[in-house]
C-alpha positions as CSV (number, residue, x, y, z in Angstrom):
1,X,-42.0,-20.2,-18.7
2,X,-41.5,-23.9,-19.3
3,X,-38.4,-25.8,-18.5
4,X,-37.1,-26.3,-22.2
5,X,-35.6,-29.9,-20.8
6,X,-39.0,-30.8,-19.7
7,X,-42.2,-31.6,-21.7
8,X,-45.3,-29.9,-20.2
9,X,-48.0,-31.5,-19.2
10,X,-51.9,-31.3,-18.6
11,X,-53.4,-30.4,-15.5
12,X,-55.2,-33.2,-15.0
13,X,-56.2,-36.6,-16.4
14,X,-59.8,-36.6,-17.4
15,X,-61.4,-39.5,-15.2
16,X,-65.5,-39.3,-16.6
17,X,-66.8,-39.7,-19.8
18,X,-67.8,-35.9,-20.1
19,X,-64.7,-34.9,-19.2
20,X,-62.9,-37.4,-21.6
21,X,-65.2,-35.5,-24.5
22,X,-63.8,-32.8,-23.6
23,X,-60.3,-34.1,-23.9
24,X,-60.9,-35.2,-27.3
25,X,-62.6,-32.2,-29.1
26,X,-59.8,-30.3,-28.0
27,X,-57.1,-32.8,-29.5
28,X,-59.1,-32.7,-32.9
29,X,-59.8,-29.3,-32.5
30,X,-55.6,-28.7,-32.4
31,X,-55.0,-31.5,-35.1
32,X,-57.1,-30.0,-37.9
33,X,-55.8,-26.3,-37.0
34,X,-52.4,-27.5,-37.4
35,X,-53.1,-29.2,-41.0
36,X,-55.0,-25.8,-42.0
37,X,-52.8,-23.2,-40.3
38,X,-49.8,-24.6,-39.1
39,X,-47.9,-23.0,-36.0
40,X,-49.0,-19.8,-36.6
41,X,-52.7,-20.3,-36.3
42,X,-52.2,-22.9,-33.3
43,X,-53.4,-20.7,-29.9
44,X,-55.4,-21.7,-27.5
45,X,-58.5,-19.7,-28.1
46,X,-58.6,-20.6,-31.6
47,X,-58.4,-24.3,-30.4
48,X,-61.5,-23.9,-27.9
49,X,-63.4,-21.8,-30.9
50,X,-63.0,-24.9,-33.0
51,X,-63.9,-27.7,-30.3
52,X,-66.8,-25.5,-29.0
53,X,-65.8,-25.3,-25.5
54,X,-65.1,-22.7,-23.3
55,X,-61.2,-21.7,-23.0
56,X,-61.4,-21.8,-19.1
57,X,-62.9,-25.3,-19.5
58,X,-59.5,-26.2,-21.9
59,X,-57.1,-24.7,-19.4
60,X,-58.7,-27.0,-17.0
61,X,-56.5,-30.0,-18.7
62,X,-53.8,-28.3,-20.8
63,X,-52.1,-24.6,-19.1
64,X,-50.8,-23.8,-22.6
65,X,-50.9,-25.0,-26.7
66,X,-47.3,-26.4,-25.4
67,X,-48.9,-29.1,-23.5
68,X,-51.4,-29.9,-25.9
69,X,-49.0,-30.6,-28.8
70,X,-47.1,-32.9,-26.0
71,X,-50.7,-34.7,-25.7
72,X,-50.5,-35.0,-29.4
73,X,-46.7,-36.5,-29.1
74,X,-47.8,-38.8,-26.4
75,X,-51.3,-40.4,-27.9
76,X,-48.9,-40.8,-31.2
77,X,-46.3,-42.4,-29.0
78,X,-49.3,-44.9,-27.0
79,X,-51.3,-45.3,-30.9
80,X,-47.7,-46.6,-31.8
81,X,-46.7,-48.6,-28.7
82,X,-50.1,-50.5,-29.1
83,X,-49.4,-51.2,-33.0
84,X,-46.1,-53.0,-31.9
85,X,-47.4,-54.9,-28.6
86,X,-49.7,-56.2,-31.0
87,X,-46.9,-57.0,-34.1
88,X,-44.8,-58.8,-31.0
89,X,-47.5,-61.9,-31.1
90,X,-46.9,-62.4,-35.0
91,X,-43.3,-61.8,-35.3
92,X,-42.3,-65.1,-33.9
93,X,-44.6,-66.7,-37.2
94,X,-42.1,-65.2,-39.1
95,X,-39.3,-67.0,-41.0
96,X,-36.7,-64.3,-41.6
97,X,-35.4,-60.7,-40.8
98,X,-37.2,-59.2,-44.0
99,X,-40.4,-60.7,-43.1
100,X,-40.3,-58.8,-39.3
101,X,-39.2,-55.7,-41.0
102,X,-41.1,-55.6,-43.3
103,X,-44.1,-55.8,-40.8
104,X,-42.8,-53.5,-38.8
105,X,-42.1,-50.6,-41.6
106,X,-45.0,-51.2,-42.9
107,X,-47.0,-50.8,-39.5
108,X,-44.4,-47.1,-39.0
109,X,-44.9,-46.1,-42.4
110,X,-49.3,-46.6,-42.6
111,X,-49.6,-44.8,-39.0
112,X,-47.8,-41.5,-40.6
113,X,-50.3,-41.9,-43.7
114,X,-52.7,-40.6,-41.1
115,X,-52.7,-36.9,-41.3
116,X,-49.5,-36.4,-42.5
117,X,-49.9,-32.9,-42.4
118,X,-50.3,-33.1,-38.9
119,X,-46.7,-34.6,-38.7
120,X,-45.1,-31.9,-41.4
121,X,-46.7,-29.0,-38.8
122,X,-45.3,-30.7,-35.8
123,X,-41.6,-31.6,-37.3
124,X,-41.2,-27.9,-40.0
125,X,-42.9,-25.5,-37.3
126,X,-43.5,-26.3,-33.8
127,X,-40.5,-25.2,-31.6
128,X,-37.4,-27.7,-31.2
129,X,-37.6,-27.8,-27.5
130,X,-41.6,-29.7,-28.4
131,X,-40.4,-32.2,-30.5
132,X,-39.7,-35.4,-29.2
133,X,-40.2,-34.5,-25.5
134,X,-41.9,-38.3,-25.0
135,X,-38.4,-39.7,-23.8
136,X,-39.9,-42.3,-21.7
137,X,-42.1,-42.9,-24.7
138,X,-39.4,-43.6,-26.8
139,X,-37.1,-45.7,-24.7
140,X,-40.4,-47.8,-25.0
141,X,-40.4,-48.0,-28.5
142,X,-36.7,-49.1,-28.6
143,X,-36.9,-52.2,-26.3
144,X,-40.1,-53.0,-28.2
145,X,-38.0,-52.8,-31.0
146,X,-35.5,-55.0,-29.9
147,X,-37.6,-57.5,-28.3
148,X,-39.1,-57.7,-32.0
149,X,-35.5,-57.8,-33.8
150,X,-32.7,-59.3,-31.9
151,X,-33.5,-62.7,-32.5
152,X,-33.0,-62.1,-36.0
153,X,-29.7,-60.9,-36.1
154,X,-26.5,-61.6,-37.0
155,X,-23.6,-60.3,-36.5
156,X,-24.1,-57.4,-34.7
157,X,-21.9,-56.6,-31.8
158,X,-24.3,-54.5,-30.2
159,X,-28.3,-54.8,-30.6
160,X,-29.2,-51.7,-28.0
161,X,-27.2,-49.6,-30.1
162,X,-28.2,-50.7,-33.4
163,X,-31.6,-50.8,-32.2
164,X,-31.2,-46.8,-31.2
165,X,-29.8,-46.2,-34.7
166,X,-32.5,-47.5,-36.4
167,X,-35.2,-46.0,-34.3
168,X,-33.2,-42.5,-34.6
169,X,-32.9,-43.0,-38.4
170,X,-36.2,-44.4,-38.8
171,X,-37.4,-41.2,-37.0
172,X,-35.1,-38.9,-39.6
173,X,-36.3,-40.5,-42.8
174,X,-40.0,-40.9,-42.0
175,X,-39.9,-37.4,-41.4
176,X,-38.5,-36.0,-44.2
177,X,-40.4,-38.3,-46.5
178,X,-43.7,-36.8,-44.8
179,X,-42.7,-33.2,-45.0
180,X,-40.4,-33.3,-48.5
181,X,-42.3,-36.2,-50.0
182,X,-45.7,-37.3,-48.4
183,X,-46.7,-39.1,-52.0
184,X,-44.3,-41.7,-51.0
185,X,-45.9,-42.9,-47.7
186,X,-49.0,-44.5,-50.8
187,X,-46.3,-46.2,-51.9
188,X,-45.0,-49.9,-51.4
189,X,-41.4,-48.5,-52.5
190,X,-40.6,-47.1,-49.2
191,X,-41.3,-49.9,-47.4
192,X,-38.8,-52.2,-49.6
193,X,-36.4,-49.6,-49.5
194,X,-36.4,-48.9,-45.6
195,X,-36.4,-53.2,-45.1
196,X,-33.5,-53.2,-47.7
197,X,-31.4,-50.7,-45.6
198,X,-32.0,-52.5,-42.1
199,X,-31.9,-55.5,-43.6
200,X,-28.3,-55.2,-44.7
201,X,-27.5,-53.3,-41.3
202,X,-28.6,-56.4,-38.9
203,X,-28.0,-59.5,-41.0
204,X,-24.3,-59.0,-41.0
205,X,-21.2,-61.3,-42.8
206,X,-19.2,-62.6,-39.9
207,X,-15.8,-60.4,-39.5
């Protein structure tokens, strides 16, 4: 039985190409058996049926459908990580808060367009204990965060923490948006309603 405090992992990394095909098929395989059947339908010999490999060859990287939904949380994580590296060389061409968040949101809010019922599988149905189990991933995504934001604030007493309540927040609302609401994530509302929020959260009056 897994450790419930500890994200399972793969076996192994896949270090040739073949391997790395491999890999692959069996991500897609799991991503478009979520968006058809959810949770329910997610097992492991369904998932090799519909990469076309053999199971033995799948438990050869992942022991369980646990670790490949972690695999899923992790390239989301790294797909994410990249976006912002990236963001950090234009943020500095950038003249005011709203003009950084409003790159940023924008980048969080297009990357959860991308299968969005991918995202509503992972947050309604897969167990608690799976969910954000990329800690290390996310203490990433906060400094990157804050790296991106800190010069652009005012006022606030303490940037780590505000930077955690936004990310946490962030988190919350895309979330529900993608699962309640998913028509939103087309529109350029969200985004000027999310910048709005932050906006007024880090560009503090002086007290």
């Amino acid at each position: 039985m897994n450790n419930p405090r500890t994200a399972p992992k793969s076996r192994k990394m896949p270090s040739q190409e073949r391997s790395r095909l491999t890999v692959d098929a069996i991500i897609q395989a799991s991503t478009y058996i979520l968006m058809e059947t959810g949770w329910k339908g997610f097992t492991t010999n369904a998932i090799a049926e519909r990469a076309g490999v053999n199971i033995s060859s799948l438990y050869q990287f992942f022991p369980n459908k646990e670790a490949i939904v972690a695999e899923l949380q992790n390239r989301h994580a790294a797909d994410m990580q990249e976006e912002l590296h990236k963001l950090l060389g234009l943020v500095s061409e950038q003249k005011s808060l709203r003009e950084v968040l409003t790159l940023l949101v924008d980048m969080i809010v297009s990357k959860h367009k991308v299968a969005p019922a991918v995202h509503k599988a992972v947050f309604e149905e897969v167990p608690q204990t799976l969910r954000n189990s990329c800690s290390d991933a996310d203490s990433e995504l906060r400094m990157l965060f804050l790296e991106a934001l800190k010069p652009f604030m005012h006022n606030v007493p303490n940037p780590e923490l505000a930077i955690h309540i936004i990310v946490v927040t962030a988190q919350a609302l895309i979330n529900n948006i993608t699962v309640e609401r998913p028509q939103l994530l087309e529109s350029a509302e969200i985004v000027t309603e999310l910048v709005a929020l932050y906006e007024n959260y880090l560009e503090r009056p002086p007290t």
